[in-house]
Biotite code that builds the C-alpha atoms (Angstrom):
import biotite.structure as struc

atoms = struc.array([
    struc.Atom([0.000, 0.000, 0.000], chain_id="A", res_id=1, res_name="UNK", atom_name="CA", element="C"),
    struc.Atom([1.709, 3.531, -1.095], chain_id="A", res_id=2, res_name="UNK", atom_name="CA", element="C"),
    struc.Atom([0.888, 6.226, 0.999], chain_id="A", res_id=3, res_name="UNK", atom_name="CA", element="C"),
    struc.Atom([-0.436, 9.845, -0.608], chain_id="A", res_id=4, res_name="UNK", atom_name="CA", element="C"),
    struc.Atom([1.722, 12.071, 1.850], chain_id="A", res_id=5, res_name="UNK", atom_name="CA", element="C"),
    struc.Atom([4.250, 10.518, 5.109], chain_id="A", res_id=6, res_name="UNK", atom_name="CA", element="C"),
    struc.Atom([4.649, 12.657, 8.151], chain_id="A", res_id=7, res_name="UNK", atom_name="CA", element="C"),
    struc.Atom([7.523, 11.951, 9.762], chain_id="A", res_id=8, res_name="UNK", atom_name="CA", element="C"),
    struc.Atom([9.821, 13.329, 12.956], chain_id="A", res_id=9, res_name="UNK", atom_name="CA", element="C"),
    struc.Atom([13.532, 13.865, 11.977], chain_id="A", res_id=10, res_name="UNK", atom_name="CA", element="C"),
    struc.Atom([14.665, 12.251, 15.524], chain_id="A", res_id=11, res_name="UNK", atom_name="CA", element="C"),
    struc.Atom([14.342, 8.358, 15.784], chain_id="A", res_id=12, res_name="UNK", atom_name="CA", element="C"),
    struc.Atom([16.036, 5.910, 17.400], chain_id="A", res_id=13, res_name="UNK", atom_name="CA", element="C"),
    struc.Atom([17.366, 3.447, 14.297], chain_id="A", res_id=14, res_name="UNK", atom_name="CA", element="C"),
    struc.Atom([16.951, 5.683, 11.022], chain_id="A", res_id=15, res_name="UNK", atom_name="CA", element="C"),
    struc.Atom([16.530, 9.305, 11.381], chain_id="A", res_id=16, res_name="UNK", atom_name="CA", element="C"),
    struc.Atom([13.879, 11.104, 9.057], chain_id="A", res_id=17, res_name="UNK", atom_name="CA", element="C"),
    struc.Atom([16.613, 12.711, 6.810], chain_id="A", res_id=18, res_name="UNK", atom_name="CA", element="C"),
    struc.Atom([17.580, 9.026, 5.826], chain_id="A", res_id=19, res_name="UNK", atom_name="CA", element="C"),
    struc.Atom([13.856, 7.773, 5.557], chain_id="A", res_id=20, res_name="UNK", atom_name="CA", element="C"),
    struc.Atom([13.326, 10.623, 3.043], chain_id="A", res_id=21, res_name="UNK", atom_name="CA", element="C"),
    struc.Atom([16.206, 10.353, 0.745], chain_id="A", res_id=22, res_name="UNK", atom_name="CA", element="C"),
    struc.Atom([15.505, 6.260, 1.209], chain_id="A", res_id=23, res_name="UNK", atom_name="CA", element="C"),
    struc.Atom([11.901, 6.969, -0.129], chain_id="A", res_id=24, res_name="UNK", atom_name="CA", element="C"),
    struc.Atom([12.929, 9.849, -2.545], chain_id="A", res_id=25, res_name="UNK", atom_name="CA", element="C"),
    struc.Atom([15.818, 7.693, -4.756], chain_id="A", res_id=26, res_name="UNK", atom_name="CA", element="C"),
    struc.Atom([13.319, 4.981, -5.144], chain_id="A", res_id=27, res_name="UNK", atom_name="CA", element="C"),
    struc.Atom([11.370, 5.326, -8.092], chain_id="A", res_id=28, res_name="UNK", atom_name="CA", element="C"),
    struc.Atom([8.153, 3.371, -6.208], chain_id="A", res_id=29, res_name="UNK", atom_name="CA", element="C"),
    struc.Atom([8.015, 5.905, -3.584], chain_id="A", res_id=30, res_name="UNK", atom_name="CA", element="C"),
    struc.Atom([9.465, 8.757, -4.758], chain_id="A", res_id=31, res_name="UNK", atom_name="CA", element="C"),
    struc.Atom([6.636, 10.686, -6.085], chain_id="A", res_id=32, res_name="UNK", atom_name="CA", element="C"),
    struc.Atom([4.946, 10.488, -2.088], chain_id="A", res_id=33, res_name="UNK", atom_name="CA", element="C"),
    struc.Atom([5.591, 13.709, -0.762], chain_id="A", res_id=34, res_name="UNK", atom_name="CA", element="C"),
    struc.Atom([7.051, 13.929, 2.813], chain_id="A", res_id=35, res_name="UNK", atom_name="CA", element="C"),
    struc.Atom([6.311, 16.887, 5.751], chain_id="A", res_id=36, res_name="UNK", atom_name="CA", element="C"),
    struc.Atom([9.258, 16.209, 8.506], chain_id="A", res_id=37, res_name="UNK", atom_name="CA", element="C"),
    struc.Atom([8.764, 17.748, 11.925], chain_id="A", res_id=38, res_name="UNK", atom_name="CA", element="C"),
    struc.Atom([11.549, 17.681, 14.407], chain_id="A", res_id=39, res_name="UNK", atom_name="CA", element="C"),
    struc.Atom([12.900, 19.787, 17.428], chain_id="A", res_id=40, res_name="UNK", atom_name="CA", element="C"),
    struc.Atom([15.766, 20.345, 15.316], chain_id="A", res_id=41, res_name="UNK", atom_name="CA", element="C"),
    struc.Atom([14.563, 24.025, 13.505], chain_id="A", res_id=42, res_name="UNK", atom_name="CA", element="C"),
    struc.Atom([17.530, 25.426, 13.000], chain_id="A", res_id=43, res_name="UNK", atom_name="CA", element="C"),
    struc.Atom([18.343, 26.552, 9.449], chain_id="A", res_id=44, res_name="UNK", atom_name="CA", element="C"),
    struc.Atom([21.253, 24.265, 9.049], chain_id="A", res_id=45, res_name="UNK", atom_name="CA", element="C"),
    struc.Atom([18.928, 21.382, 9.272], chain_id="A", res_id=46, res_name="UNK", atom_name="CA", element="C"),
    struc.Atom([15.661, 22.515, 7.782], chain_id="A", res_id=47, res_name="UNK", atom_name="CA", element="C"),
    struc.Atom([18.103, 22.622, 4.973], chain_id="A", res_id=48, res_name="UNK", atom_name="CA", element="C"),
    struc.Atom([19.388, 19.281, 5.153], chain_id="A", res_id=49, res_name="UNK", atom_name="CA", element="C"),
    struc.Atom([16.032, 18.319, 5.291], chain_id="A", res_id=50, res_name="UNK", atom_name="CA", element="C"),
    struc.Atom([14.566, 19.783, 2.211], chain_id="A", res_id=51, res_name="UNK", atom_name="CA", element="C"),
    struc.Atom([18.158, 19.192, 0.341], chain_id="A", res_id=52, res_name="UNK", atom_name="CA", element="C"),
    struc.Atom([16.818, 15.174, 1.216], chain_id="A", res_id=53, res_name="UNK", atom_name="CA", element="C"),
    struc.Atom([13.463, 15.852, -0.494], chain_id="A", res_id=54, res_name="UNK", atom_name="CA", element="C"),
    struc.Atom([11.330, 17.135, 2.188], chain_id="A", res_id=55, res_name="UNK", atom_name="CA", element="C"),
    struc.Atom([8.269, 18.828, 0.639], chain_id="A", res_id=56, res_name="UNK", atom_name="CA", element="C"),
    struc.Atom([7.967, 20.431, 4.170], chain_id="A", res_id=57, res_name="UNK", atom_name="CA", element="C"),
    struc.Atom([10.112, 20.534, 7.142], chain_id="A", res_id=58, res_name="UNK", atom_name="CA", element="C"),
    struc.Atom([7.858, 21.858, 10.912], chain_id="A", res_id=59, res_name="UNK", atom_name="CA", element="C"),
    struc.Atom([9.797, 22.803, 13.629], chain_id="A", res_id=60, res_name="UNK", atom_name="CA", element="C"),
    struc.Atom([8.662, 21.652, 16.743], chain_id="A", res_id=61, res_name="UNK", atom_name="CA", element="C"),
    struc.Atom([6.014, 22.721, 18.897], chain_id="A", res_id=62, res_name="UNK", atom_name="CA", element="C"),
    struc.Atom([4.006, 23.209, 15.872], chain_id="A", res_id=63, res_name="UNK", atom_name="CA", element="C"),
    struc.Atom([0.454, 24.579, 15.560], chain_id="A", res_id=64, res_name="UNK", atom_name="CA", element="C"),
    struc.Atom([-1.894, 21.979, 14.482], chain_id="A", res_id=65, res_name="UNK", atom_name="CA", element="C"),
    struc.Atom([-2.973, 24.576, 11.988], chain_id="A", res_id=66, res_name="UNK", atom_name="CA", element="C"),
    struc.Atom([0.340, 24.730, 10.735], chain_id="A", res_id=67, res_name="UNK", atom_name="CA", element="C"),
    struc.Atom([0.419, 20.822, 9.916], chain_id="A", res_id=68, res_name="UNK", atom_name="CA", element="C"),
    struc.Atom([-3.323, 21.108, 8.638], chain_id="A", res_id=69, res_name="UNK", atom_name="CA", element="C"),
    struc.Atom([-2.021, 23.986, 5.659], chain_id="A", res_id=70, res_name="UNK", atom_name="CA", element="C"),
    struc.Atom([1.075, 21.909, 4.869], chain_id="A", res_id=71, res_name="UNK", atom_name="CA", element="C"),
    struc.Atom([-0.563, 18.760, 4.216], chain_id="A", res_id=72, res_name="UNK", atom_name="CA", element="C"),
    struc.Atom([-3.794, 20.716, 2.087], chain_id="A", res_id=73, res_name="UNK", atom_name="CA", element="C"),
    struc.Atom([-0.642, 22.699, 0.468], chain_id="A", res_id=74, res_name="UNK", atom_name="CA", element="C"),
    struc.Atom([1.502, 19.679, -0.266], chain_id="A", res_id=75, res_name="UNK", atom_name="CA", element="C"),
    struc.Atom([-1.335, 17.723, -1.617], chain_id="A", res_id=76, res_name="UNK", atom_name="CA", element="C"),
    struc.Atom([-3.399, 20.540, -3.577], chain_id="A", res_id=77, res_name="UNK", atom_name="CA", element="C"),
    struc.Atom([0.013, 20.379, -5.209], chain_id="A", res_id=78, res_name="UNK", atom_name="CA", element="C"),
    struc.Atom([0.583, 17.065, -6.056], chain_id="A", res_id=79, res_name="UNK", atom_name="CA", element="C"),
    struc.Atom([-2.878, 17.248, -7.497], chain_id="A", res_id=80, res_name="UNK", atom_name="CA", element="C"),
    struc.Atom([-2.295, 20.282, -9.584], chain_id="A", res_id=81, res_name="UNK", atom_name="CA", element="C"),
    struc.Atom([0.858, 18.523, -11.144], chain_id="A", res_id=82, res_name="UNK", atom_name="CA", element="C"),
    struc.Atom([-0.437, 15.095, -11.806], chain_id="A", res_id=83, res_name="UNK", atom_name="CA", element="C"),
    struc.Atom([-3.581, 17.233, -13.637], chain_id="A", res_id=84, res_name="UNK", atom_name="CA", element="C"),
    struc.Atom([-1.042, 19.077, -15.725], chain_id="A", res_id=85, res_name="UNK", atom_name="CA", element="C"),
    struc.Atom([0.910, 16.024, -16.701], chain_id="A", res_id=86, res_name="UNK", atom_name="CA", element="C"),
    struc.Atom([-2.973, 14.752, -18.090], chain_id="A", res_id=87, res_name="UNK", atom_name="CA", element="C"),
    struc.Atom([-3.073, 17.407, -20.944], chain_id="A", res_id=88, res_name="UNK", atom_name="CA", element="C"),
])
């Protein structure tokens, strides 16, 4: 089962979320899935790591649940728009 969009934390114990995304992103099954990473780790240094890895999003923790809420809709309105496009 493919997933539409992955939420994940940067911050776990065997493979952190900058390895799950470039894992998902250089495989050509899952690398159209767009990924939102949220982690305590907000610092610029890292938020760029993690959208140099493919992150379509990258949260700093504490987020607003609002927050989350506009960057899935945002991510996935997206991914919509473009697989549309590709249709004409």
């Amino acid at each position: 089962m493919i997933p539409d969009i992955i939420i994940s934390d940067v911050m776990m114990p065997e493979k952190d979320g900058f390895e799950v995304c470039e894992t998902l992103k250089e495989d050509v099954r899952t690398s159209h899935i767009p990924i939102i990473l949220l982690t305590a780790k907000s610092d610029v240094e890292s938020r760029i790591v993690g959208l140099k890895q493919g992150a379509d999003d990258y949260l700093g923790k504490p987020f607003e649940r609002d927050a989350l809420l506009l960057a899935v809709e945002r991510v996935l309105r997206t991914r919509r728009l473009e697989q549309e496009n590709r249709r004409l």
